[in-house]
C-alpha positions in Angstrom: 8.4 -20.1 -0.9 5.3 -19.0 0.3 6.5 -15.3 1.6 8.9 -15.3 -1.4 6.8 -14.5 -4.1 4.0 -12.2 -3.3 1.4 -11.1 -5.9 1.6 -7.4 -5.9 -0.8 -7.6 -8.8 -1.8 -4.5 -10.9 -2.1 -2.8 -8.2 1.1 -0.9 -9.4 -0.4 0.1 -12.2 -1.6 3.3 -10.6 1.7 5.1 -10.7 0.3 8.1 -13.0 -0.8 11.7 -11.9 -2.2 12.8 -9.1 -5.0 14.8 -7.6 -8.1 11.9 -8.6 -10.2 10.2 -5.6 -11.0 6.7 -5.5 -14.2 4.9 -5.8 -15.4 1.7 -6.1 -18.9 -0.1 -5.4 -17.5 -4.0 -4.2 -14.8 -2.0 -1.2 -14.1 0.6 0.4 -11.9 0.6 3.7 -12.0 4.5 4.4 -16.0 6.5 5.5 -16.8 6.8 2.2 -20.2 5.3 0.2 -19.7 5.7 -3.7 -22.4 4.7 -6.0 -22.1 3.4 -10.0 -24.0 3.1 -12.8 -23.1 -0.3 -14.2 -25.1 0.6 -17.8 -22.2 1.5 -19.7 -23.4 4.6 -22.2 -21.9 3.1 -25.3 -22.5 6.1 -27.1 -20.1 8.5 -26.2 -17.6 10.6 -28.1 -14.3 9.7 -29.5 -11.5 10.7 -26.8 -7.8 10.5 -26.6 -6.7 9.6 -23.7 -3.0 10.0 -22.3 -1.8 10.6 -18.6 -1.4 14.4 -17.5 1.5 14.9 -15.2 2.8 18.2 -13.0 5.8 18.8 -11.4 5.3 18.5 -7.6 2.0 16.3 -7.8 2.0 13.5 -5.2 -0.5 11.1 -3.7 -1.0 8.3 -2.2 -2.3 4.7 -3.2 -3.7 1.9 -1.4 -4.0 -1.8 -2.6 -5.4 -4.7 -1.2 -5.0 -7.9 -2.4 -6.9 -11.6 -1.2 -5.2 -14.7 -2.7 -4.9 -18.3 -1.9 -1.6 -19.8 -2.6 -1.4 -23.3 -3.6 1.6 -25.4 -3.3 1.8 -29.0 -5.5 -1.7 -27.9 -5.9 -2.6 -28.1 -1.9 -3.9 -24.9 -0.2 -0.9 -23.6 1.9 -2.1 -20.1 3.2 -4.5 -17.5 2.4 -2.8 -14.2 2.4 -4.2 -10.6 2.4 -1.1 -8.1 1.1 -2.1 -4.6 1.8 0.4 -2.0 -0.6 1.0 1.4 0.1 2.1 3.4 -2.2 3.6 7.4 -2.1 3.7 8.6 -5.0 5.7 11.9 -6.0 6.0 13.8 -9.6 9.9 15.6 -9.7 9.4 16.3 -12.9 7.3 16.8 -16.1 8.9 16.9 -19.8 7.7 18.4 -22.7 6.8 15.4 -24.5 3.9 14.4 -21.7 6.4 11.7 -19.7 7.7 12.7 -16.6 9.7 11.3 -13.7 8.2 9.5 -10.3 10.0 9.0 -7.2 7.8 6.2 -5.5 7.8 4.6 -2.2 6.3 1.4 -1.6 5.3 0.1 1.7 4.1 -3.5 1.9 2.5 -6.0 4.4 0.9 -9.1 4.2 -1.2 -11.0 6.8 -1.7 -14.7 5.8 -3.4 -17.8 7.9 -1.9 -21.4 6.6 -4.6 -23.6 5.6 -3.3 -26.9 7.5 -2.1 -25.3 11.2 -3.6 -21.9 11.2 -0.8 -20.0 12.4 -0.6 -16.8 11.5 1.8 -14.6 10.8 2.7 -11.0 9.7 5.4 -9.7 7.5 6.2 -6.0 6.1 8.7 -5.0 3.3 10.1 -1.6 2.2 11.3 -0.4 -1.8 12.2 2.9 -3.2 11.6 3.2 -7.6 12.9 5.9 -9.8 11.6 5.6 -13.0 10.0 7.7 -15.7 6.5 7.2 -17.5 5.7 8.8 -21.3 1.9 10.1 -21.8 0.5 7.0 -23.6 1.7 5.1 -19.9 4.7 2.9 -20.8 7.8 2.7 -18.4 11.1 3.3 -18.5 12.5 1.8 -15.4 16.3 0.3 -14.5 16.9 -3.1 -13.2 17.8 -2.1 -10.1 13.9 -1.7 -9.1 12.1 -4.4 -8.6 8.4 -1.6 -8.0 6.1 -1.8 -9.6 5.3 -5.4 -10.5 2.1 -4.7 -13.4 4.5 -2.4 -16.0 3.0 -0.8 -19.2 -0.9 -1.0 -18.1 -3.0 0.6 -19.3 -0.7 2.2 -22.6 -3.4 4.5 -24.6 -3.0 4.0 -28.6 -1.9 8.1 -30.2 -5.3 8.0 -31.9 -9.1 8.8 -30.7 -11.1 5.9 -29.5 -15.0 5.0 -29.2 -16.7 2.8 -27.6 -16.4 -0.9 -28.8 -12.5 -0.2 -30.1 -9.9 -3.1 -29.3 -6.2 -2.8 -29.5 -3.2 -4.6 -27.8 -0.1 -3.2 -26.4 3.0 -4.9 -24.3 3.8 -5.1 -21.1 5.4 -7.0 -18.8 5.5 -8.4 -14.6 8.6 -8.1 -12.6 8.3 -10.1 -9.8 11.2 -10.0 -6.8 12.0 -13.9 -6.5 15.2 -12.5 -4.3 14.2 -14.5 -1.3 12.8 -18.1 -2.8 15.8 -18.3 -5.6 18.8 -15.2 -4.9 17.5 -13.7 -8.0 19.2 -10.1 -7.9 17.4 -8.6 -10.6 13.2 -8.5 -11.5 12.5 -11.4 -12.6 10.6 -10.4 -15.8 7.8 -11.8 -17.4 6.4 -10.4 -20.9 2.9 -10.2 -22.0 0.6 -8.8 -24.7 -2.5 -7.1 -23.4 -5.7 -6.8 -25.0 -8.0 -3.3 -24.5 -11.6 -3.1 -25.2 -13.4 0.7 -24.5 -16.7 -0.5 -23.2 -18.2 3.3 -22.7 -18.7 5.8 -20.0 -20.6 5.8 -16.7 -21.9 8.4 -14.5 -19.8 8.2 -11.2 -21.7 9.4 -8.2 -19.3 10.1 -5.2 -20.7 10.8 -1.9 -17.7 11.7 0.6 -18.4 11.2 4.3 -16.4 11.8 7.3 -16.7 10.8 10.5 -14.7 11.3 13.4 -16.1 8.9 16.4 -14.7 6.9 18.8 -15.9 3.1 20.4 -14.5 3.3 23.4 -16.7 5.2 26.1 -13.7 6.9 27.6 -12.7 8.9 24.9 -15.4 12.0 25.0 -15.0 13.0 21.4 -18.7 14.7 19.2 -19.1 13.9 16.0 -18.1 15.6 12.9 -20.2 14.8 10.0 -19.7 16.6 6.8 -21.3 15.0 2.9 -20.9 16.3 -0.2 -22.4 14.3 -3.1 -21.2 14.7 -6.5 -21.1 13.3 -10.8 -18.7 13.0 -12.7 -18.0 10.7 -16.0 -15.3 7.7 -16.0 -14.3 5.9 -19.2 -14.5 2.3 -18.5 -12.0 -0.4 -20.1 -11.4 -4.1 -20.0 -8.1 -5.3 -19.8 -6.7 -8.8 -20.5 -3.7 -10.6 -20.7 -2.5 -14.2 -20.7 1.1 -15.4 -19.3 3.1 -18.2 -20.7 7.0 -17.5 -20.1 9.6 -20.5 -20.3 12.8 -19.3 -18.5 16.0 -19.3 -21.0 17.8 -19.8 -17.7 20.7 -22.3 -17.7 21.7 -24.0 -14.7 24.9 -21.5 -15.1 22.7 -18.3 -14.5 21.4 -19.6 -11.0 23.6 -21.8 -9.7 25.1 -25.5 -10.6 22.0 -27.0 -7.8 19.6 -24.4 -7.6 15.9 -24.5 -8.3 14.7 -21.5 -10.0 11.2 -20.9 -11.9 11.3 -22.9 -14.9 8.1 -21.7 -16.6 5.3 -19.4 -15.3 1.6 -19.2 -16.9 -1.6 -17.3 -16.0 -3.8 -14.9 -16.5 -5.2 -11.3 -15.6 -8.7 -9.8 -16.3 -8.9 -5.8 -14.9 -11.3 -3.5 -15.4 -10.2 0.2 -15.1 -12.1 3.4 -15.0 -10.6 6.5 -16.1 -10.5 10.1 -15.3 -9.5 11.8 -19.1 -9.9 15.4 -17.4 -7.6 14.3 -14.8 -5.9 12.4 -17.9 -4.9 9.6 -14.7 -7.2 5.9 -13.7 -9.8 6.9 -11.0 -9.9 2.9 -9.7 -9.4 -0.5 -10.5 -10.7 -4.2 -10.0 -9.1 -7.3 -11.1 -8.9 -11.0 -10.8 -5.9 -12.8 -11.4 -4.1 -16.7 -11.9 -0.5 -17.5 -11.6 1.2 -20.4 -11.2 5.1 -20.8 -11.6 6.9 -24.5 -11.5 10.0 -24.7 -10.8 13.4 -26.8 -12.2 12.7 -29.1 -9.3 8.5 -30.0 -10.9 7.4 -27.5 -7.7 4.2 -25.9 -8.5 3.0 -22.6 -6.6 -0.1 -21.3 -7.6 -1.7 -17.8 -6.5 -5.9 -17.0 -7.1 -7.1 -14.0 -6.2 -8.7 -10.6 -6.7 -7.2 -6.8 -6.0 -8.3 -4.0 -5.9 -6.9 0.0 -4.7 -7.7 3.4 -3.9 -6.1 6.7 -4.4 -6.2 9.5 -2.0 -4.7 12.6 -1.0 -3.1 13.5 2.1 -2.6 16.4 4.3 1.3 17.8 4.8 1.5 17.3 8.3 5.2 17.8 8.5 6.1 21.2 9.4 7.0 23.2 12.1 3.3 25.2 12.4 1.7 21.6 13.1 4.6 20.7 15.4 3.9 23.5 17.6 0.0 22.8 17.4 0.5 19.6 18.2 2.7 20.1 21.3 0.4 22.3 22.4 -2.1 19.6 22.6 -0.2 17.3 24.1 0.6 19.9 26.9 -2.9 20.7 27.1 -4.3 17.5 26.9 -1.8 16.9 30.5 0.0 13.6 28.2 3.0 13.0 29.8 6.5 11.2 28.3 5.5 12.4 24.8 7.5 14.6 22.4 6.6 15.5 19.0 8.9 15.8 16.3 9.6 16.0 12.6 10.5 12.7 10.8 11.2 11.7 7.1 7.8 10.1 7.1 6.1 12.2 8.4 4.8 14.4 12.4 5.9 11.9 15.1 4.6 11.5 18.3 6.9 9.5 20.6 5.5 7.6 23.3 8.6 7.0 25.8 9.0 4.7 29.1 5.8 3.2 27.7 4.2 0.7 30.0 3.4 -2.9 29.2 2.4 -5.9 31.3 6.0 -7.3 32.2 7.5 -9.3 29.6 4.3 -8.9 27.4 3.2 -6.6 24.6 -0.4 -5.7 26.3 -0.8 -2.6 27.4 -1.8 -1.1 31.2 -4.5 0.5 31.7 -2.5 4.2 32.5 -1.2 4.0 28.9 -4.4 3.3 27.3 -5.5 6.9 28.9 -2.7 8.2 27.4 -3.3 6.7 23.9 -7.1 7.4 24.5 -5.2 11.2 24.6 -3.6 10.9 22.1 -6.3 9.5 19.6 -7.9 13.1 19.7 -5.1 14.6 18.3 -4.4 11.8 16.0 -8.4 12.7 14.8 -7.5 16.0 13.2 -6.0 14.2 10.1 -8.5 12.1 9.0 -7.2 11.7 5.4 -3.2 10.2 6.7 -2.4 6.8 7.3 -0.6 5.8 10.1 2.3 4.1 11.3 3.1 2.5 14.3 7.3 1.9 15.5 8.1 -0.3 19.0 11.5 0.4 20.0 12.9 -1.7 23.1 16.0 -0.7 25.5 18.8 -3.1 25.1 17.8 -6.3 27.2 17.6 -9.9 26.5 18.3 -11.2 22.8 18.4 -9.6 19.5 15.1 -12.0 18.3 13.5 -11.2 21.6 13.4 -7.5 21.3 12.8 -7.8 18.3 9.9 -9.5 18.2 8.8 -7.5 21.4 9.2 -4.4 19.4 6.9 -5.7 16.7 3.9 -6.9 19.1 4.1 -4.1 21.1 3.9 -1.5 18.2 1.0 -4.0 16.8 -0.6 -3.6 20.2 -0.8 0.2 20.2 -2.2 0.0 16.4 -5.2 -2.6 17.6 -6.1 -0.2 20.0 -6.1 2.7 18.0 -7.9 0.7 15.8 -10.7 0.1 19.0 -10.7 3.8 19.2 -12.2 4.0 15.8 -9.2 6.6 14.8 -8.4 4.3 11.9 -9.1 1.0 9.8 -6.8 -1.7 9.9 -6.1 -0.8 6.4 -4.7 2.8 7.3 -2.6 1.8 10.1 0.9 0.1 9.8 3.3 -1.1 12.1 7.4 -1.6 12.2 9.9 -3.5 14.9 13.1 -2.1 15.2 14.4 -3.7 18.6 16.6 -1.8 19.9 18.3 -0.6 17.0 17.6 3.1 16.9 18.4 4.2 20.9 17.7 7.8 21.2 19.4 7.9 24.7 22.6 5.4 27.0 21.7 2.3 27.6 23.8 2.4 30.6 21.0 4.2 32.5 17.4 3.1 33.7 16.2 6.6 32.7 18.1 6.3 28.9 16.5 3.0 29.1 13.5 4.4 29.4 13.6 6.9 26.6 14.4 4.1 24.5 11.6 1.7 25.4 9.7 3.9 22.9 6.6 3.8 20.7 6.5 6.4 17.7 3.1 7.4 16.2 4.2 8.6 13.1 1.3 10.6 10.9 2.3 10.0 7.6 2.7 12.3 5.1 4.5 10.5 2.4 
């Protein structure tokens, strides 16, 4: 059970418009220091607040969420579940909703409380859906993104400071693993709003591009600008009680399945009304499900995202500069390509210790290479593939294809190119050959990595 139901959170609740930066004073993963003004100026105006969508916007959002899961009320694992979400507007209606196509990209790294093992898991969805100007969804079963639905939805009337009012929503957790669910398993709630006033955000936006390890000669490039703006601040509570009307029919004559779930939710959000979207979020969080067999699972924690833009890397103009570089730069087996996530540089006949995902000392000068280039986009996440030539077991290169990727990403990592929290990795084995198999130097091109800058 305990990578079959995985707390995405509210973190989802930040599918609205785009073009808003993130800021928060308790983290912040990425070179940036924001400051906030806690005082909450109880005296402003009356606003209406809706989201503000265009056709074309997109953006990206990342999540983090630390929990403890409890099982029959005994710590089994601490978890850290890091979401990351693309985010792109197709289209805007007239009546203020519009329609989202949305990626999500997830991965959790978790430590079990009794043997300490550790281990690593990453999951994939795609959601269509469509969200009106006051922020409720309209969303089909076949989607099990996002899990928070219908927070925060705006009442149609102005609102001051010290206003309450409640609104539904509802959770739609993916219990496909634990209990074959096929569809969201959905859980309804009321939430309760308060407007607690305005605060004077002040941003300062830092970036840095260095590098730890003394091989890489790279100078630094320091730019700050420092600016104000006002957020409208609101608390946001909901409590879950939810008794399944499931009969032993709907899941199976000996199945467990999650009888009744309760818990609870306490966010605070701070909006953006010119940018009529949430600039960031906090929230702690309780839920505990038991199950038709008297299994309890219980998941504490807090969460908390940002929202960035991110340059369009994918085009044939940055292809070219980018090949340039890496003939320039004297980097040898790489080619650089368009991909559907984004510019790919792909590492071939890549070197490790035999047998083993650590890296020789040749192809850390080549990463080392490669990390300068990677430098010029600052504001992209990005993702790591191993790929292995067709030897040995499926799990083998498998799980070779995983470490080795996860390798390259530590190191970049080292370099100082990214945070742990911008990099992600994938395993395909050798699933995806770009060459025979039948030859040591098609075997070669396939024992790959890609470093894919991500624009999506």
């Amino acid at each position: 059970m305990k990578k079959n139901l995985v707390l995405f959170s509210a973190a989802m609740l930040f599918l609205l418009s785009s073009n808003f930066v993130f800021a928060q004073t308790e983290y912040s993963p990425k070179a940036n220091s924001f400051q906030e003004d806690e005082n909450y100026d109880t005296c402003a105006k009356p606003q209406t607040f809706t989201f503000k969508y265009k056709t074309g916007d997109s953006y990206r959002i990342l999540s983090t969420v630390n929990e403890t899961v409890f099982v029959n009320m005994a710590v089994d694992h601490q978890a850290e579940i890091v979401n990351r979400i693309s985010v792109k507007v197709t289209k805007s209606n007239d009546d203020g909703s519009a329609e989202h196509d949305v990626s999500f990209m997830t991965t959790e790294n978790s430590v079990g409380a009794k043997t300490g093992t550790k281990f690593k898991w990453g999951d994939e969805y795609r959601s269509i859906f469509t969200r009106d100007a006051q922020g409720a969804y309209t969303i089909s079963d076949e989607y099990f993104m996002p899990v928070v639905r219908d927070v925060p939805v705006f009442p149609k009337k102005e609102i001051a400071p010290g206003d309450t009012w409640t609104a539904n929503g509802e959770e739609a957790h993916d219990l496909r693993r634990g209990f074959g669910l096929e569809k969201p398993y959905k859980i309804p709630f009321t939430a309760t709003y308060t407007y607690l006033g305005t605060v004077a955000k002040k941003t300062t936006d830092k970036k840095e591009l260095s590098y730890a390890a003394s091989s890489v000669s790279n100078p630094s490039d320091k730019t700050k600008t420092t600016s104000e703006k006002t957020l409208y601040v609101f608390k946001v509570k909901y409590s879950l009680y939810y008794d399944s009307p499931a009969t032993s029919g709907t899941y199976g004559s000996y199945s467990d399945y999650p009888a009744s779930t309760m818990g609870f939710s306490d966010q605070t959000i701070y909006w953006d009304n010119d940018k009529g979207a949430i600039d960031h979020y906090h929230e702690n969080f309780r839920i505990l499900i038991e199950t038709s067999y008297g299994n309890l699972f219980e998941f504490r924690g807090t969460a908390h995202a940002e929202v960035t833009e991110f340059v369009q890397t994918n085009t044939d103009e940055n292809v070219a500069k980018v090949q340039d570089q890496v003939k320039n730069l004297g980097i040898d087996d790489v080619t650089v390509k368009q991909s559907d996530k984004g510019l790919t540089l792909s590492i071939e006949n890549i070197k490790f210790k035999a047998d083993s995902s650590e890296l020789l000392d040749s192809e850390k000068e080549k990463i080392q290479k490669i990390a300068k280039i990677l430098s010029s986009y600052p504001d992209n996440d990005i993702l790591v593939n191993g790929h292995t030539a067709l030897a040995g077991t499926e799990k083998v290169r498998q799980l070779l294809s995983e470490e080795r990727a996860q390798s390259v990403a530590d190191y970049l990592i080292e370099l100082g190119v990214k945070d742990k929290y911008h990099i992600f990795t994938q395993g395909f084995g050798a699933t995806q050959p770009i060459a025979s198999n039948s030859t040591e130097s098609g075997k070669a091109k396939n024992r790959r990595v890609e470093i894919i800058i991500m624009d999506k």
